[in-house]
C-alpha positions as CSV (number, residue, x, y, z in Angstrom):
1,X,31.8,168.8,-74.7
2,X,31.2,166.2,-71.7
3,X,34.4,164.9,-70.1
4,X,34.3,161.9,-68.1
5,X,36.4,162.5,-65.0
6,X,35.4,165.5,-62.7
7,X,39.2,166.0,-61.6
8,X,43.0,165.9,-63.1
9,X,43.6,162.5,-65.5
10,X,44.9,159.4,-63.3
11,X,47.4,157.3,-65.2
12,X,46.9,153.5,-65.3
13,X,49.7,152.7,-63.0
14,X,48.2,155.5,-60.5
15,X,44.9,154.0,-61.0
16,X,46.3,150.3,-59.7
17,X,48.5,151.9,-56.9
18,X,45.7,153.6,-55.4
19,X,43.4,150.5,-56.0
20,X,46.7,148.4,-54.4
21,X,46.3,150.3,-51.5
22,X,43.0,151.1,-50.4
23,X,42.3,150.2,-46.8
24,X,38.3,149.9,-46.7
25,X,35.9,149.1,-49.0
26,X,34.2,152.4,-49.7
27,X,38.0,153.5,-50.5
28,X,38.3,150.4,-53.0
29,X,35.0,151.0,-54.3
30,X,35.8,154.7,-55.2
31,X,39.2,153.9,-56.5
32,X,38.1,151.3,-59.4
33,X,35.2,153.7,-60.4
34,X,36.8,156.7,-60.7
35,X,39.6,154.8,-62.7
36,X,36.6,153.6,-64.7
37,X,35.6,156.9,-65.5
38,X,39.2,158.1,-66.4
39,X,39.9,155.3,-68.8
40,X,37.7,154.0,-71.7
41,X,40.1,151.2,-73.2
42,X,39.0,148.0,-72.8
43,X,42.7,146.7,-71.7
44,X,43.2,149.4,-69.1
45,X,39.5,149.2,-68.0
46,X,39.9,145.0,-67.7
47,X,43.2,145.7,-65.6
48,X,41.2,148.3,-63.5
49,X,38.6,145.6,-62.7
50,X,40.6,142.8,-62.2
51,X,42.7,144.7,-60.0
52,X,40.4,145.7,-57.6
53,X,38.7,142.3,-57.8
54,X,42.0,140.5,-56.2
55,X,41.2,142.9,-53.1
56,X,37.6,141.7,-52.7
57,X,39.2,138.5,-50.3
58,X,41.3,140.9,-48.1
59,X,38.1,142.2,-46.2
60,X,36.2,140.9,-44.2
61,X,33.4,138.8,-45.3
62,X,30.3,140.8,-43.5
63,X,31.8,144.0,-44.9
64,X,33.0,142.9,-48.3
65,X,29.6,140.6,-49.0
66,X,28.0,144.2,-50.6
67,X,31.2,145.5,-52.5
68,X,31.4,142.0,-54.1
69,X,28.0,142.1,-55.3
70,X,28.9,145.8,-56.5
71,X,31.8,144.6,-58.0
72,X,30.1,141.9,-59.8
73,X,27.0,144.7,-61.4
74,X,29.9,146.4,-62.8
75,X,31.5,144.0,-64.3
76,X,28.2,142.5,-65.8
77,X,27.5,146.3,-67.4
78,X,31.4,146.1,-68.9
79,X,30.0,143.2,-70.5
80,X,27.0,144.3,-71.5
81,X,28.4,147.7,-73.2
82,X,30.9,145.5,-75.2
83,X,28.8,143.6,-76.8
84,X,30.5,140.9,-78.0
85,X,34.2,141.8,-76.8
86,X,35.7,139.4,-74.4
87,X,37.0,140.4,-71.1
88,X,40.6,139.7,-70.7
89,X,41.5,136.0,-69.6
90,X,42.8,137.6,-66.0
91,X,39.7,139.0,-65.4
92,X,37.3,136.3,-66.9
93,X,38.7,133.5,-64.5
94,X,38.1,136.4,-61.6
95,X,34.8,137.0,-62.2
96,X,34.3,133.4,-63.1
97,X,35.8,132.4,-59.2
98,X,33.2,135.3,-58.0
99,X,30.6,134.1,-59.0
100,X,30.8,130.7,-57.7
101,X,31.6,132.2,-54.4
102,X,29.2,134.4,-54.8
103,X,26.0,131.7,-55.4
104,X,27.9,129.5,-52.5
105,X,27.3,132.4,-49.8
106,X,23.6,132.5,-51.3
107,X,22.6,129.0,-50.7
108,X,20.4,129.5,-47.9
109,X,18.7,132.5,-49.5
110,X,18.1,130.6,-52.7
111,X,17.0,127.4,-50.5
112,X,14.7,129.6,-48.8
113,X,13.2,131.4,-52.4
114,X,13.0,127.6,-53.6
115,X,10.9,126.3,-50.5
116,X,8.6,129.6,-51.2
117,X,7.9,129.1,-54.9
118,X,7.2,125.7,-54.0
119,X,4.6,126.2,-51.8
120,X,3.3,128.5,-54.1
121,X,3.7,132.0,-51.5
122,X,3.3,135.0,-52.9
123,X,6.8,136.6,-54.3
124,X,5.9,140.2,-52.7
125,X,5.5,138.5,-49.3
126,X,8.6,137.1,-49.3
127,X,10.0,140.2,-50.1
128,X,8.7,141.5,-47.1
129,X,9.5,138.4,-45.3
130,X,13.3,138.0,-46.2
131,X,14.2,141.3,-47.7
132,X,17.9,140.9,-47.6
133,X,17.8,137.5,-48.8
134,X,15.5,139.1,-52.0
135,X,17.4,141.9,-52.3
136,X,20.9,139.3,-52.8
137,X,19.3,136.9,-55.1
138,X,18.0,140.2,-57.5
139,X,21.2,141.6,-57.4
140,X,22.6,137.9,-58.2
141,X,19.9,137.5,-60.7
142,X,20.6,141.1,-62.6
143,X,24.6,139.9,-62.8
144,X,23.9,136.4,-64.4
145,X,21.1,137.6,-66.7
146,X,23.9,140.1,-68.0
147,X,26.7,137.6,-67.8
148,X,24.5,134.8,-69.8
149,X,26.8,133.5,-72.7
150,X,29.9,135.1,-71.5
151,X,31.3,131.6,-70.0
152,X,31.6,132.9,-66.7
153,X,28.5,131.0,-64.9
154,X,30.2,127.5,-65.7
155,X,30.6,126.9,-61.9
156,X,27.3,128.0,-61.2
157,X,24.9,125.5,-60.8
158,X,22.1,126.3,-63.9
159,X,19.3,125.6,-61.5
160,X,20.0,128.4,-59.3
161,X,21.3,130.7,-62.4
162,X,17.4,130.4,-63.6
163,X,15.9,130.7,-59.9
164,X,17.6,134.6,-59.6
165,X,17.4,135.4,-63.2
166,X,13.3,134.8,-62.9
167,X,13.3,136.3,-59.6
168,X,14.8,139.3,-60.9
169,X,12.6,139.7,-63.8
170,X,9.4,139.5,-61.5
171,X,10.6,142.3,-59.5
172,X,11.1,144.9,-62.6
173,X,8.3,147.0,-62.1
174,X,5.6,147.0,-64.5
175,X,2.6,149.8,-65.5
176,X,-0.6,148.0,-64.6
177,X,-2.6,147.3,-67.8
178,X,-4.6,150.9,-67.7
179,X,-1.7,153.0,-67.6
180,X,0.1,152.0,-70.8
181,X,-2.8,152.3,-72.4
182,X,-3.7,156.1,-73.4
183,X,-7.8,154.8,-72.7
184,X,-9.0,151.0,-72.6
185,X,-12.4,150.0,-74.8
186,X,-14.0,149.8,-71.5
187,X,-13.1,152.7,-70.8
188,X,-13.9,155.7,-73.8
189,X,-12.1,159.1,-73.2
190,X,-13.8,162.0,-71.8
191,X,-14.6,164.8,-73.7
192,X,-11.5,167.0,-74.5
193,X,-9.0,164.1,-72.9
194,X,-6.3,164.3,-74.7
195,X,-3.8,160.9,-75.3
196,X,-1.7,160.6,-72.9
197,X,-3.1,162.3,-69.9
């Protein structure tokens, strides 16, 4: 049978003391998740989450800028695996303040993806241009895509919500036309090909 924890069970209350006193991100980071992986209801897993989203702000902002966005994907998979289960109003209103924040600190990136669809560049080449910037507006993008419906991109301005959301999309890789096909009209199979090689 597969288990979900690799070690001894932690307790809720354990869970939130450990996440209450982590000292560094990668230490926060590990806390929540392997809480995550220790706890499946959705009230203990909402109090994991929001716990360890009221220590986002104690870090510093250069070092906390990743484990936000980190914090943020998980939260947008909670959502997604609920289906149409609410999060907890604590934890809603976080997530909601996040992502605000979150958008805010990516103004100059999404200014700068703006000016390039504009001008009608080339998305790869700004990707290899600015591949920080495109790296935070994907991972934005992936979080509101998730997050659409759930009320907590109300403070985000709609404009930018769609300018990630397509961004993201257009970086999903994609089989080029040839490939998904097992052989293409202009293309007949040789003899003894068999589909799908």
């Amino acid at each position: 049978m597969t288990t979900v924890e690799s070690g001894p069970a932690q307790t809720i209350d354990s869970v939130l003391e450990r996440i209450g006193r982590a000292v560094d991100v990668s230490e926060l980071e590990r806390a929540w998740c392997e809480g995550l992986r220790c706890h499946r209801d959705h009230g203990d897993r909402d109090r994991i989450l929001a716990e360890a989203g009221a220590r986002l702000g104690v870090f510093d902002e250069v070092v906390s800028e990743p484990l936000r966005r980190s914090w943020l994907r998980q939260v947008a998979e909670e959502v997604r695996l609920r289906d149409d289960q609410p999060l907890s109003e604590p934890l809603a209103l976080l997530v909601t303040a996040e992502l605000r924040e979150a958008f805010a600190l990516a103004a100059d990136d999404l200014a700068g993806l703006r000016a390039a669809t504009e001008d009608g560049q080339d998305l790869l080449a700004y990707v290899e241009r600015s591949p920080a910037s495109a790296m935070r507006i994907r991972d934005l993008g992936r979080v509101a895509e998730k997050l659409r419906g759930s009320g907590a991109l109300t403070l985000v301005a709609d404009d930018d919500v769609e300018l990630s959301t397509e961004f993201a999309q257009a970086l999903v890789p994609r089989q080029p036309q040839g490939r998904r096909l097992a052989h293409s009209p202009r293309q007949p199979q040789r003899d003894g090909q068999h589909e799908g090689e």
